[in-house]
TIKE-278191 format. One line per field, with one value per residue: x, y, z of N, C-alpha, C, O, CB in turn; residue in three letters; residue number from 1. Coordinates in nm, 3 decimals. Glycine has a CB too. Example, Ala and Ser with C-alpha at 12.3 -4.5 7.8 and 13.67 -1.06 7.14 Angstrom:
// residues 2
n.u (1.319  1.285) $
n.v (-0.569  -0.225) $
n.w (0.780  0.708) $
ca.u (1.230  1.367) $
ca.v (-0.450  -0.106) $
ca.w (0.780  0.714) $
c.u (1.320  1.290) $
c.v (-0.330  0.003) $
c.w (0.780  0.787) $
o.u (1.424  1.341) $
o.v (-0.332  0.114) $
o.w (0.846  0.804) $
cb.u (1.131  1.408) $
cb.v (-0.447  -0.060) $
cb.w (0.905  0.572) $
aa (ALA  SER) $
i (1  2) $
END
This chain:
// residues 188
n.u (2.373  2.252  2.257  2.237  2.391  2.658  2.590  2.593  2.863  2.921  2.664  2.713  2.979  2.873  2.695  2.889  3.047  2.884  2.770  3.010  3.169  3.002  2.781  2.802  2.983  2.803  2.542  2.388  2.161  1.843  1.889  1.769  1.533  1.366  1.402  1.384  1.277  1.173  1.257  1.532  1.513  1.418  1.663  1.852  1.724  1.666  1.892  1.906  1.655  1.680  1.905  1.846  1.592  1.700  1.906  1.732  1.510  1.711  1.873  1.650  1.579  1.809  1.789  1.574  1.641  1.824  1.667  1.533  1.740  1.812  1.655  1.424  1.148  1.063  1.086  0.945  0.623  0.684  0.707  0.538  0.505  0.492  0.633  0.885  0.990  0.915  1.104  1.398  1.350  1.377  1.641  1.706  1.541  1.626  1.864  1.761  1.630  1.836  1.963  1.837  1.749  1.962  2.135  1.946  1.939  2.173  2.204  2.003  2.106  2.330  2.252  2.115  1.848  1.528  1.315  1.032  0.655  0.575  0.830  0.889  0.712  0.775  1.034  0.842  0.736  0.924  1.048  0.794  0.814  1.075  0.955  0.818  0.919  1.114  0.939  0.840  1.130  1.167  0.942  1.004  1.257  1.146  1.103  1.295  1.620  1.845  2.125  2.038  1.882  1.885  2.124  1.971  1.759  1.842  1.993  1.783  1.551  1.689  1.815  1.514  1.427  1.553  1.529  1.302  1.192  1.174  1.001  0.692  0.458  0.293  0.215  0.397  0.597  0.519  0.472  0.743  0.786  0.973  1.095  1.078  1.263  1.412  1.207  1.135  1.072  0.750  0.686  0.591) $
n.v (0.967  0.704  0.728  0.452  0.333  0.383  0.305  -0.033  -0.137  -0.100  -0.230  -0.521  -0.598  -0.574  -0.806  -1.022  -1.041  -1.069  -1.326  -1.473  -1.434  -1.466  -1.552  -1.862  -1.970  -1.915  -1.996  -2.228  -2.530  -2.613  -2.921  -3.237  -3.133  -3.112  -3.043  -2.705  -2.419  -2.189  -2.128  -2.153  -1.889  -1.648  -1.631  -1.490  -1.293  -1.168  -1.040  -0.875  -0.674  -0.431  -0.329  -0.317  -0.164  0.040  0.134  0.106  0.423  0.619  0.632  0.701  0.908  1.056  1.052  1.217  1.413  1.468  1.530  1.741  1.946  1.970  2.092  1.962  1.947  2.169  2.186  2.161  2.039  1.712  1.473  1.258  1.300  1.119  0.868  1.012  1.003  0.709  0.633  0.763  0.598  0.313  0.192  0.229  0.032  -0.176  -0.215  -0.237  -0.468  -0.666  -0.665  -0.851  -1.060  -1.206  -1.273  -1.420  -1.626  -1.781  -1.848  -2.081  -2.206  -2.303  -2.450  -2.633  -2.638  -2.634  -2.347  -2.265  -2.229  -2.079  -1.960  -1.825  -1.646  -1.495  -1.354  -1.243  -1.046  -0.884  -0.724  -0.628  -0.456  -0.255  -0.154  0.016  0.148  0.291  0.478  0.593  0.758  0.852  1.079  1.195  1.344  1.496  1.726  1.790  1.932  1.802  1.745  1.657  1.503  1.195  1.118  1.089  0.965  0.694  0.599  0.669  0.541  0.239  0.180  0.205  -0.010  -0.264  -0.241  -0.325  -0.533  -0.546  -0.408  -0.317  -0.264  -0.450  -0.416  -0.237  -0.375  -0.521  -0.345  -0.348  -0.560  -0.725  -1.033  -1.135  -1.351  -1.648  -1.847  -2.163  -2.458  -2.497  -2.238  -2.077) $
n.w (0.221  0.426  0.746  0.924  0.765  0.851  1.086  1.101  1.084  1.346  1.487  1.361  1.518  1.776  1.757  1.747  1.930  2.139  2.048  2.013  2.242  2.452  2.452  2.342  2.587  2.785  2.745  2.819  2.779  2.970  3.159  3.078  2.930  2.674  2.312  2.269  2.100  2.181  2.417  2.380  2.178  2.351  2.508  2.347  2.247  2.496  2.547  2.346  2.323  2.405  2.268  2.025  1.976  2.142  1.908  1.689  1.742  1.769  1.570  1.394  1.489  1.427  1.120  1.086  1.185  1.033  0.781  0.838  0.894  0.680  0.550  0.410  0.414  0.318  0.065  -0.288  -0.298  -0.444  -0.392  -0.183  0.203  0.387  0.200  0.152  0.389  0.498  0.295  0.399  0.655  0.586  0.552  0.853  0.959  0.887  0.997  1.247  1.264  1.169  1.405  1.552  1.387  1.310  1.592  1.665  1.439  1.399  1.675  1.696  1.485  1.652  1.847  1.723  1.671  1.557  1.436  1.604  1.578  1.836  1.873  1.691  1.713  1.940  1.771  1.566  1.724  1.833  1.626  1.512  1.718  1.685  1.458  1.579  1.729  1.569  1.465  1.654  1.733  1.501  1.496  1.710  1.629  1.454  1.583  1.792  1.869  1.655  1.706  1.999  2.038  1.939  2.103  2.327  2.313  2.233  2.485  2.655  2.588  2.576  2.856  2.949  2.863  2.893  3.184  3.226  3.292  3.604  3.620  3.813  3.792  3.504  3.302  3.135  3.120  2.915  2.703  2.612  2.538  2.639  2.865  3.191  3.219  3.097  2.891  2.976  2.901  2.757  2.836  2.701) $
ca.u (2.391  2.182  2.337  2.248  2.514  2.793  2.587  2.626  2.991  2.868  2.565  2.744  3.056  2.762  2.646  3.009  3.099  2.808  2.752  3.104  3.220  2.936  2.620  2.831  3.025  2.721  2.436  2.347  2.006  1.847  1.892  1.656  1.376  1.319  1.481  1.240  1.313  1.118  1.388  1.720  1.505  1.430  1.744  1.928  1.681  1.699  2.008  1.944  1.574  1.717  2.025  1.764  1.478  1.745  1.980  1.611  1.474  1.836  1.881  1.506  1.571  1.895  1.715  1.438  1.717  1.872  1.613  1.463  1.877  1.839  1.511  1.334  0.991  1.058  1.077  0.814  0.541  0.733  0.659  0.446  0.566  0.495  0.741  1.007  0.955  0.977  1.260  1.512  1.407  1.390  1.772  1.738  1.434  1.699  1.973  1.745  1.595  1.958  1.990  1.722  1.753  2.111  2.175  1.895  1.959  2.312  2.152  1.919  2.202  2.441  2.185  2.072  1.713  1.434  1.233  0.888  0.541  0.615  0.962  0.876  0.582  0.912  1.034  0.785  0.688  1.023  1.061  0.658  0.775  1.123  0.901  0.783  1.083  1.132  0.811  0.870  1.260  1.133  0.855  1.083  1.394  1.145  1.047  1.373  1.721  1.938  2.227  1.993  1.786  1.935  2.172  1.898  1.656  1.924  2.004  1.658  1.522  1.815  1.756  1.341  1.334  1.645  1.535  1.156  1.135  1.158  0.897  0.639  0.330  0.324  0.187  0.528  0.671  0.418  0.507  0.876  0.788  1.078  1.039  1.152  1.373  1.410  1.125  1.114  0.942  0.585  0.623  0.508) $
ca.v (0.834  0.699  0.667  0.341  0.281  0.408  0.206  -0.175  -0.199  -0.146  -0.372  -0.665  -0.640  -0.583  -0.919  -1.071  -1.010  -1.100  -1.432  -1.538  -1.418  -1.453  -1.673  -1.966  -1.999  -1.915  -2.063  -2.373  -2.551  -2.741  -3.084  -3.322  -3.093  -3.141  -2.918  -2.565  -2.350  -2.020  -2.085  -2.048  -1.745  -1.642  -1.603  -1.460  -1.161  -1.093  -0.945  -0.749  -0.600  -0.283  -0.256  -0.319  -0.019  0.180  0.181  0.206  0.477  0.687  0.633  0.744  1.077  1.120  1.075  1.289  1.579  1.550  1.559  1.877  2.047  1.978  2.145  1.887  1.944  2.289  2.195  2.187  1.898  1.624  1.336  1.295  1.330  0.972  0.844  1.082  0.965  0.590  0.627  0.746  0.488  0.168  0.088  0.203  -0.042  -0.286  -0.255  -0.292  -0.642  -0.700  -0.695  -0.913  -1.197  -1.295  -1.375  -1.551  -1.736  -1.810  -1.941  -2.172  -2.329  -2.342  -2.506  -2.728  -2.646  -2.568  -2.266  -2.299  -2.118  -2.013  -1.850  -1.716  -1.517  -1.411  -1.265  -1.116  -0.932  -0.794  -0.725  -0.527  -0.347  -0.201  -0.084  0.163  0.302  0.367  0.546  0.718  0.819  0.982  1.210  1.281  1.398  1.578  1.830  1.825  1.978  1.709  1.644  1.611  1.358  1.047  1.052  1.080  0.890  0.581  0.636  0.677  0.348  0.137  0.206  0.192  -0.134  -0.324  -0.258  -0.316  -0.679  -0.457  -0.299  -0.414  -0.283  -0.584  -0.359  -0.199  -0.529  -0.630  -0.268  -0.364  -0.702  -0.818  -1.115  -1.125  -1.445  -1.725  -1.972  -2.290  -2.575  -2.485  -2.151  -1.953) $
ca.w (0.273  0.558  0.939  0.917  0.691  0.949  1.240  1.043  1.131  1.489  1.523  1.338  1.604  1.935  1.743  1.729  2.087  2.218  2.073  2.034  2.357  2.571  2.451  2.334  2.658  2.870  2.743  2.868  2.787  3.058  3.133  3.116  2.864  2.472  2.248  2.269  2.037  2.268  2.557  2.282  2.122  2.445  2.558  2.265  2.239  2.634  2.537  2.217  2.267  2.409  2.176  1.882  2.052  2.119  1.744  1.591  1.776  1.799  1.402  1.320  1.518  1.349  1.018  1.115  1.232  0.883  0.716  0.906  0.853  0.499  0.441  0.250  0.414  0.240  -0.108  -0.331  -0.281  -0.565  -0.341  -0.031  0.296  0.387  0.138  0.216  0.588  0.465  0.239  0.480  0.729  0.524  0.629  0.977  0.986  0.825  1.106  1.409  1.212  1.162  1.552  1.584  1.302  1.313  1.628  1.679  1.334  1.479  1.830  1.679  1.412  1.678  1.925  1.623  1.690  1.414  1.471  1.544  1.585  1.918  1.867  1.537  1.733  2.005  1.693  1.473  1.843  1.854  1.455  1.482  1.811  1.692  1.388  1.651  1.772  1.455  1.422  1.768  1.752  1.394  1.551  1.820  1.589  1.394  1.669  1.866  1.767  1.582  1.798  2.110  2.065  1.858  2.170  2.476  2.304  2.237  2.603  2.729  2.498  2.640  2.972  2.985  2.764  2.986  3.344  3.191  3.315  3.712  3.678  3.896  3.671  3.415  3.149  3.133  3.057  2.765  2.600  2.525  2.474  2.733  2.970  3.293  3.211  2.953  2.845  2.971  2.851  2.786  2.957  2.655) $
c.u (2.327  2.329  2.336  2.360  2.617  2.753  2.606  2.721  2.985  2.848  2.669  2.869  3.010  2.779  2.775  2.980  3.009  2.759  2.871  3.217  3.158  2.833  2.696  2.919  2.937  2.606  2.426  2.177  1.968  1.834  1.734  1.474  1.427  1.388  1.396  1.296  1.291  1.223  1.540  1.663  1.486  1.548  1.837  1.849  1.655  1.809  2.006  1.788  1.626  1.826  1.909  1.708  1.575  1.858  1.841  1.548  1.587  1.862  1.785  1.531  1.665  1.849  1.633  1.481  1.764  1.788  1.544  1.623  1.874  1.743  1.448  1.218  0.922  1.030  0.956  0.765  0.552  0.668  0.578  0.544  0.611  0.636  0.880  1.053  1.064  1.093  1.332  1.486  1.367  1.552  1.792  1.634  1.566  1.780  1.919  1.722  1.725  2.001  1.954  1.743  1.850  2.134  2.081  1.886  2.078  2.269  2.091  2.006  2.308  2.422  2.119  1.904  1.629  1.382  1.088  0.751  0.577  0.739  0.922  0.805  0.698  0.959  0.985  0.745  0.748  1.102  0.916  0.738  0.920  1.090  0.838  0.834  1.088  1.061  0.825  1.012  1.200  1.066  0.910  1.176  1.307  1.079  1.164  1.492  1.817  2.042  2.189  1.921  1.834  2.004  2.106  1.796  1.703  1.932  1.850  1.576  1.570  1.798  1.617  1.325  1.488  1.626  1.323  1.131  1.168  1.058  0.775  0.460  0.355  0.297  0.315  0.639  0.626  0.422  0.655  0.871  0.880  1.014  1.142  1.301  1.336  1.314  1.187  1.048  0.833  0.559  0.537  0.375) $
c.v (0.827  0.664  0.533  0.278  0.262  0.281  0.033  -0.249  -0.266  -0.222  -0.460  -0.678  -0.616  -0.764  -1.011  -1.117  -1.037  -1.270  -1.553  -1.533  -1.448  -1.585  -1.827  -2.032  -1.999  -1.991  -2.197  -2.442  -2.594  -2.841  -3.111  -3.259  -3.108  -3.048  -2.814  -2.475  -2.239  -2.027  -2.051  -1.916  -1.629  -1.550  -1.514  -1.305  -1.123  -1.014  -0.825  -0.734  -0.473  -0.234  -0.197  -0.190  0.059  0.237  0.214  0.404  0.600  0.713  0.706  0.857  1.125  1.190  1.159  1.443  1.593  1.614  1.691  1.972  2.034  2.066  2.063  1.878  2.070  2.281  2.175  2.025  1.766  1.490  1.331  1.236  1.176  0.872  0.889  0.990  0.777  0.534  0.626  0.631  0.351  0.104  0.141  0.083  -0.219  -0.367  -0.281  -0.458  -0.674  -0.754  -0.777  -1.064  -1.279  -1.317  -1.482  -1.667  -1.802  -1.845  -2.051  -2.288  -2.366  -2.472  -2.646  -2.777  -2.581  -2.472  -2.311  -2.225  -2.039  -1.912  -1.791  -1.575  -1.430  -1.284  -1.155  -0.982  -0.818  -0.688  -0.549  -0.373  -0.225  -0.102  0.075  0.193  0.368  0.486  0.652  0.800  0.917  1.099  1.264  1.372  1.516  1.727  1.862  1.848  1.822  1.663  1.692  1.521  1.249  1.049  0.978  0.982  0.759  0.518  0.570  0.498  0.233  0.141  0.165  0.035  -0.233  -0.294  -0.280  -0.451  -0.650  -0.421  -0.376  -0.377  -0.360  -0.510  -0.274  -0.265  -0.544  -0.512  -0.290  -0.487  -0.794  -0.885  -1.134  -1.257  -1.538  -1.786  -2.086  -2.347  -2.555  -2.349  -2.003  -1.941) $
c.w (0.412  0.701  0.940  0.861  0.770  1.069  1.204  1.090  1.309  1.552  1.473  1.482  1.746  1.889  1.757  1.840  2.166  2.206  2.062  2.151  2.479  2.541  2.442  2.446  2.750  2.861  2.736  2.875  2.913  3.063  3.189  3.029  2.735  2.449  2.255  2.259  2.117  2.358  2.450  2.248  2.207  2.508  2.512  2.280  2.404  2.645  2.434  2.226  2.291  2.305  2.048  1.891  2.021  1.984  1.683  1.582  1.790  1.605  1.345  1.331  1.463  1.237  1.028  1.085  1.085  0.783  0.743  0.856  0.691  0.416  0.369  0.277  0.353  0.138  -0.181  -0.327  -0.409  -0.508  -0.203  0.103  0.352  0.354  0.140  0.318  0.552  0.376  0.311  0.631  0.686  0.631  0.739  0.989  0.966  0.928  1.213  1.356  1.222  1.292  1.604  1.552  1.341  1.417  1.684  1.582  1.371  1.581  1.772  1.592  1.504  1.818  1.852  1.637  1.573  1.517  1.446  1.583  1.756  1.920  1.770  1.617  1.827  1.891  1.644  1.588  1.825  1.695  1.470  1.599  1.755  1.555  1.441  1.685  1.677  1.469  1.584  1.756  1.588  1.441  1.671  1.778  1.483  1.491  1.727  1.805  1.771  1.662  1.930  2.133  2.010  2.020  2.315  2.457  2.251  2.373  2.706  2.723  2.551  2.800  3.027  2.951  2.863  3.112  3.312  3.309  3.493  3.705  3.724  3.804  3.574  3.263  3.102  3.071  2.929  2.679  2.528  2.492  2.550  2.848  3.074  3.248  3.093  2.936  2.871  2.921  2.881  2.860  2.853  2.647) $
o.u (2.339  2.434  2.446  2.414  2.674  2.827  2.638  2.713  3.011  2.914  2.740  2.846  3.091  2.848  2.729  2.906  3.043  2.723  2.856  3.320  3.215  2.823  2.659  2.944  2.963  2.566  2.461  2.092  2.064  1.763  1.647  1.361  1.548  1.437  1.285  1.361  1.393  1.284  1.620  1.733  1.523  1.537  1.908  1.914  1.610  1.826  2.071  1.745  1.620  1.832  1.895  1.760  1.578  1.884  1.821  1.543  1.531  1.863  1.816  1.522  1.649  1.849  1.612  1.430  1.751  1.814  1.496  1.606  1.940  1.737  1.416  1.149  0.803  0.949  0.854  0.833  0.449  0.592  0.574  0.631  0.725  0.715  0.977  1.150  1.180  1.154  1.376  1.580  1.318  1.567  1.909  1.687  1.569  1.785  1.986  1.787  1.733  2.061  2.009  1.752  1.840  2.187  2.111  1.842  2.057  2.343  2.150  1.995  2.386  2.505  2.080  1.851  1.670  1.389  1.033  0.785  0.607  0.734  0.927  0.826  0.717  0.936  1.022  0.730  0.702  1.192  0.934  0.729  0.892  1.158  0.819  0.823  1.073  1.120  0.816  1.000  1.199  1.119  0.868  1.199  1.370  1.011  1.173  1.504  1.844  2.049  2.270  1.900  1.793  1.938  2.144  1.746  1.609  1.889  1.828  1.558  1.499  1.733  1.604  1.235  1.398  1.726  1.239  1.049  1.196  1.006  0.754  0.376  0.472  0.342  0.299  0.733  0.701  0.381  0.679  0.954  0.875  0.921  1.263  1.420  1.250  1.318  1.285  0.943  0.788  0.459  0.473  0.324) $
o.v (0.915  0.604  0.482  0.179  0.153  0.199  -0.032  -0.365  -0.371  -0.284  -0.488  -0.774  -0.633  -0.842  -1.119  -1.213  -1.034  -1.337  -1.672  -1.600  -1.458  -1.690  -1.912  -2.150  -2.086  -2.052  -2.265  -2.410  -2.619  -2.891  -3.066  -3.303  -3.115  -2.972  -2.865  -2.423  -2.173  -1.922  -1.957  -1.819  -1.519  -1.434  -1.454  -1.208  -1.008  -0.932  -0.720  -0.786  -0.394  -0.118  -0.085  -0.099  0.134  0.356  0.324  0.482  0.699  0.821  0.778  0.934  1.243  1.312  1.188  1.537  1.697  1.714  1.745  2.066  2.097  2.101  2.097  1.814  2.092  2.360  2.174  1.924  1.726  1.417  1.431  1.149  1.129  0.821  0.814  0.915  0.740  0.427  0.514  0.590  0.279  0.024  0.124  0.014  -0.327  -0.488  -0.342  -0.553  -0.738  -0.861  -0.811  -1.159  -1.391  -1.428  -1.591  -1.778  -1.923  -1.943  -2.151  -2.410  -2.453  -2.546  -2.744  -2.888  -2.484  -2.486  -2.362  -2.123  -1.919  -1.798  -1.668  -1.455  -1.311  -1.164  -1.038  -0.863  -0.705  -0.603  -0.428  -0.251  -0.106  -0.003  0.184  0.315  0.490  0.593  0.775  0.922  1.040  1.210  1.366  1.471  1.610  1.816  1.984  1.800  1.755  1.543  1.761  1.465  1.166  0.972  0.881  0.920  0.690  0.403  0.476  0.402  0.134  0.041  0.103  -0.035  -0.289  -0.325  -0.241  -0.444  -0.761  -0.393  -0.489  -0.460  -0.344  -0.539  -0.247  -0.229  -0.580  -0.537  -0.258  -0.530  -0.917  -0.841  -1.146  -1.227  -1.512  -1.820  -2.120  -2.295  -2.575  -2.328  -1.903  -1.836) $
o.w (0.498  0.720  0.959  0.909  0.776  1.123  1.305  1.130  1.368  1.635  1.569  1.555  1.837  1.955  1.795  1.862  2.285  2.302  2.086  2.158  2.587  2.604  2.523  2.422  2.834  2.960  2.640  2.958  2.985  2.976  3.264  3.046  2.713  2.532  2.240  2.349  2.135  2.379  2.452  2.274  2.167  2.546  2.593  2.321  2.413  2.734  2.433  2.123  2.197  2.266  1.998  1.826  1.923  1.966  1.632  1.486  1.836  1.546  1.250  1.235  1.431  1.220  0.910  1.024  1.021  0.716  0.643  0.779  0.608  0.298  0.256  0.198  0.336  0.091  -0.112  -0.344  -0.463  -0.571  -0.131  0.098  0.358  0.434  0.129  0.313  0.565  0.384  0.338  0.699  0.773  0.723  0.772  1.075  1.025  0.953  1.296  1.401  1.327  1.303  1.709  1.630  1.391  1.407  1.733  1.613  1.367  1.592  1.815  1.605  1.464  1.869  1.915  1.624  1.507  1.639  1.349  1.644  1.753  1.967  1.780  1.598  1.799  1.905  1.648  1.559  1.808  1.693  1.450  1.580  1.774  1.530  1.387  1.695  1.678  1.485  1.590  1.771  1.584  1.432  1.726  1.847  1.435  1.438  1.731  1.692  1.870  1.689  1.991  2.240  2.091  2.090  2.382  2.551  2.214  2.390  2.782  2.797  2.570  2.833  3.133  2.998  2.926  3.178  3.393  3.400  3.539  3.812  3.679  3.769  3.538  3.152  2.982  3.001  2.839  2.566  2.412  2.413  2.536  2.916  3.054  3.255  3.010  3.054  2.805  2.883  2.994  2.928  2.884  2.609) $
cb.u (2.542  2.039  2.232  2.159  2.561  2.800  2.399  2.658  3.113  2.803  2.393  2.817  3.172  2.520  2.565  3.129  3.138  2.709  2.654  3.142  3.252  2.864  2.482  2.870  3.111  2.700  2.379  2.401  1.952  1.809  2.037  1.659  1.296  1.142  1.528  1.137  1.271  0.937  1.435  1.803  1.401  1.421  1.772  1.938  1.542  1.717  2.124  2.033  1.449  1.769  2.177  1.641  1.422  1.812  2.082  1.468  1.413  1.974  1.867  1.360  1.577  1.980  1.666  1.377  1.881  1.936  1.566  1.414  2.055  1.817  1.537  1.367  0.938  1.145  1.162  0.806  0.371  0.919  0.785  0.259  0.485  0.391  0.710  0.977  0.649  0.899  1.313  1.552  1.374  1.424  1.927  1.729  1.265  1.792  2.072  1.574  1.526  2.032  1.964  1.605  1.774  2.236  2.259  1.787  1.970  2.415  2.024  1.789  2.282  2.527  2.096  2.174  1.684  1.289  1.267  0.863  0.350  0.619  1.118  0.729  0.386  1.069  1.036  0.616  0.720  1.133  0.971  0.442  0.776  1.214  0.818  0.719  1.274  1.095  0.639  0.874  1.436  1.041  0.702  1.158  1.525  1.081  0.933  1.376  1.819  1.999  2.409  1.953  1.641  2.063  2.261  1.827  1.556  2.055  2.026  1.554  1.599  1.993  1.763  1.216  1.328  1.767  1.629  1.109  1.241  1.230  0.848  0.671  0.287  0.199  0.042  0.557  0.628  0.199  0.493  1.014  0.837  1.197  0.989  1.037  1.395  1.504  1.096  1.103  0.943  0.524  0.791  0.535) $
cb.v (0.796  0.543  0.705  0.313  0.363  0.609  0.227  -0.173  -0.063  -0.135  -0.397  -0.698  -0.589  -0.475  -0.927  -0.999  -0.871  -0.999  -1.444  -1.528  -1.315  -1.293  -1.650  -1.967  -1.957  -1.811  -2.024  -2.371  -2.651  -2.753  -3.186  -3.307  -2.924  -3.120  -2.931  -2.526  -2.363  -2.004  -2.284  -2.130  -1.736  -1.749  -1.684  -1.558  -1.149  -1.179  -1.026  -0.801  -0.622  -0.251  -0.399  -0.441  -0.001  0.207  0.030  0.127  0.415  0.566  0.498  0.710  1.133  1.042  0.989  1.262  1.588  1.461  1.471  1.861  1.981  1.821  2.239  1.728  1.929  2.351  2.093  2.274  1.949  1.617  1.245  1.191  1.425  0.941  0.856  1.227  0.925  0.544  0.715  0.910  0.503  0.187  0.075  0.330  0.004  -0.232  -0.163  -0.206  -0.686  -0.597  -0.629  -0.848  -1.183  -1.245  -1.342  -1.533  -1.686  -1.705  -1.861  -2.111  -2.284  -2.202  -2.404  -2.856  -2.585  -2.683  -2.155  -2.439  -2.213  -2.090  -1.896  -1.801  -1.576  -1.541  -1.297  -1.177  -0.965  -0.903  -0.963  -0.631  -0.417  -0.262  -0.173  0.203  0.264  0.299  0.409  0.647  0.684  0.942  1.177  1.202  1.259  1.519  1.794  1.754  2.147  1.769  1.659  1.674  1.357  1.040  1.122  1.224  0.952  0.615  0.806  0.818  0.317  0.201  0.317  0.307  -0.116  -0.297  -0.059  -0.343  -0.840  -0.362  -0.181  -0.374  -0.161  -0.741  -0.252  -0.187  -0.679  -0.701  -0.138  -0.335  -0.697  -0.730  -1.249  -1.156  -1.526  -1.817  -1.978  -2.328  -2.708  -2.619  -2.084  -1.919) $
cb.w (0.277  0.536  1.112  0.875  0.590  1.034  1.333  0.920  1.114  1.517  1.433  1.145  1.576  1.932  1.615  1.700  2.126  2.203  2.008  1.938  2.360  2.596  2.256  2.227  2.664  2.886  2.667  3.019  2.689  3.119  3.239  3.315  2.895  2.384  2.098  2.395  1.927  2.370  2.706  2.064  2.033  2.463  2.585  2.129  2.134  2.741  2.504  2.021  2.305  2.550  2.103  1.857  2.245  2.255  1.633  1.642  1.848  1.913  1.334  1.373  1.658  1.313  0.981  1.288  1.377  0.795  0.696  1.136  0.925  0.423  0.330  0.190  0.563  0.232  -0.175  -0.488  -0.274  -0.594  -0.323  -0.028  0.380  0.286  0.055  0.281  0.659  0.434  0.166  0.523  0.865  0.299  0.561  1.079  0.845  0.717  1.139  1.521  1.038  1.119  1.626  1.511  1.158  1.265  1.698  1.713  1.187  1.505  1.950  1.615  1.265  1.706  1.977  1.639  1.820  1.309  1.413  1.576  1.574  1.988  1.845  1.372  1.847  2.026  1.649  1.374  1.993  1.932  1.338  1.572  2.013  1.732  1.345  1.724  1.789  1.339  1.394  1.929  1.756  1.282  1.587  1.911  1.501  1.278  1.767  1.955  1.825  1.465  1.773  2.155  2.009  1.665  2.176  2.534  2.229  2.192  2.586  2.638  2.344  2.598  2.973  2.866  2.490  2.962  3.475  2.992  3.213  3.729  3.563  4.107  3.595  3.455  3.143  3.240  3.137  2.795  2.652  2.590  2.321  2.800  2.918  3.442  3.349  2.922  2.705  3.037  2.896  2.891  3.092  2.543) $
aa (UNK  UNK  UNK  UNK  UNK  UNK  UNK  UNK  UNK  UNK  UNK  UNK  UNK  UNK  UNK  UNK  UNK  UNK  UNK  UNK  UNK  UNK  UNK  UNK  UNK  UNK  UNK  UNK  UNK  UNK  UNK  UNK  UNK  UNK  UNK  UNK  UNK  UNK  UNK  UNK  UNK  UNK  UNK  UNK  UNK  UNK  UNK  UNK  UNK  UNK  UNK  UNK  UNK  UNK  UNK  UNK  UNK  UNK  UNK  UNK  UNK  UNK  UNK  UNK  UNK  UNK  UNK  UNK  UNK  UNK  UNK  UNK  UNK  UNK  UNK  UNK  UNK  UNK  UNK  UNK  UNK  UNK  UNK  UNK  UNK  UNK  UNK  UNK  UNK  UNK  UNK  UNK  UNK  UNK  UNK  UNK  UNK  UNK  UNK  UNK  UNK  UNK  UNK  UNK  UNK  UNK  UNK  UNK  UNK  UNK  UNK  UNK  UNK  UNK  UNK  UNK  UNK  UNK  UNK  UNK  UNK  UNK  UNK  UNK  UNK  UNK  UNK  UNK  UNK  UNK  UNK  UNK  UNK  UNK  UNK  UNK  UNK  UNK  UNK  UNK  UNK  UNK  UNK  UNK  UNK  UNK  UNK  UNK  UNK  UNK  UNK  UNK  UNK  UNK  UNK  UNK  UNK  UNK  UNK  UNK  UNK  UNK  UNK  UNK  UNK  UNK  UNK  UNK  UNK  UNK  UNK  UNK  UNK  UNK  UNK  UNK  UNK  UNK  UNK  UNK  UNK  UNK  UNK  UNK  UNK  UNK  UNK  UNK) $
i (1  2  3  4  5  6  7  8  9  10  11  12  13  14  15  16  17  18  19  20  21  22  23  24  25  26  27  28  29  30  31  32  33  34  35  36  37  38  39  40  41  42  43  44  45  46  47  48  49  50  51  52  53  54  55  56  57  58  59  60  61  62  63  64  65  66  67  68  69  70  71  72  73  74  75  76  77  78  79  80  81  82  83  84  85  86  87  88  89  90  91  92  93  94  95  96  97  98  99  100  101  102  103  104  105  106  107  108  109  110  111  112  113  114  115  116  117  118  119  120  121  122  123  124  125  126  127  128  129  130  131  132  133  134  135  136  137  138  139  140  141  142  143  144  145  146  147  148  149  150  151  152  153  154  155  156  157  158  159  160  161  162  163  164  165  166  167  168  169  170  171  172  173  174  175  176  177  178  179  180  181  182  183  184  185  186  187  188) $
END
């Protein structure tokens, strides 16, 4: 059974607690602009790119470590490595999207705004980039011992990709995909 499985309960009650405790008492559009969909999506994923980065990238290396304690790069060549690889992280790939979708599907119905080419692209950014955690927390967990890295590289992820929108090199910024603050009208 994948990790992912155990982390679900998790993510959905991060996603709870964050938009029924926090976004719907805090977020406030501004007066006086159009409805704009990029400032709700905006705002919703200023809070969850690092959770997302760092459950992908912490899950992958888990996966990576089991799969290295299990021996299965040992066994005889049945399927290619590739596939292995992408098997066990389909449903971590699942739970960071998970992090991602819902509450911005839940911001936008509760804001009563359509999504539109601009936010979508917010998205798919943050959708392509936690594809590479993935793809990094795996090649990390498969070199490093198993219960050292899922926790440092959760840690590490969460940390780098939440104080990103600091850093005063801009290209730093445009690797996690985080923006210093919300979208206003017209600011994407």
């Amino acid at each position: 059974m994948s990790s992912a499985t155990w982390a679900v309960p998790v993510c959905l009650g991060l996603i709870y607690l964050y938009f029924f405790k926090s976004f719907k008492e805090d977020f406030k559009p501004p007066t006086g602009q159009p409805e704009y969909a990029p400032y709700v999506v905006s705002s919703v994923l200023l809070s969850f790119y690092a959770v997302s980065y760092a459950v992908a990238s912490g899950l992958s290396a888990w996966e990576a470590g089991r799969l290295k304690r299990d021996q299965v790069w040992k066994l005889s060549p049945v399927r290619f490595r590739y596939r292995i690889a992408l098997e066990s992280l389909l449903p971590v790939v699942a739970v960071a999207w998970i992090l991602i979708l819902v509450p911005v599907c839940m911001a936008l119905v509760q804001e009563g705004t359509a999504p539109d080419a601009g936010s979508l692209v917010l998205v798919l950014m943050a959708l392509v980039i936690s594809l590479a955690h993935c793809a990094i927390g795996f090649c990390v967990g498969t070199v490093t011992p198993p219960r050292l890295a899922p926790p440092i590289l959760s840690v590490a992820v969460f940390y780098a990709v939440s104080a990103a929108w600091s850093y005063e090199p801009f290209w730093l910024r445009h690797l996690s995909g985080h923006y210093a603050t919300d979208l206003l009208f017209g600011e994407l």
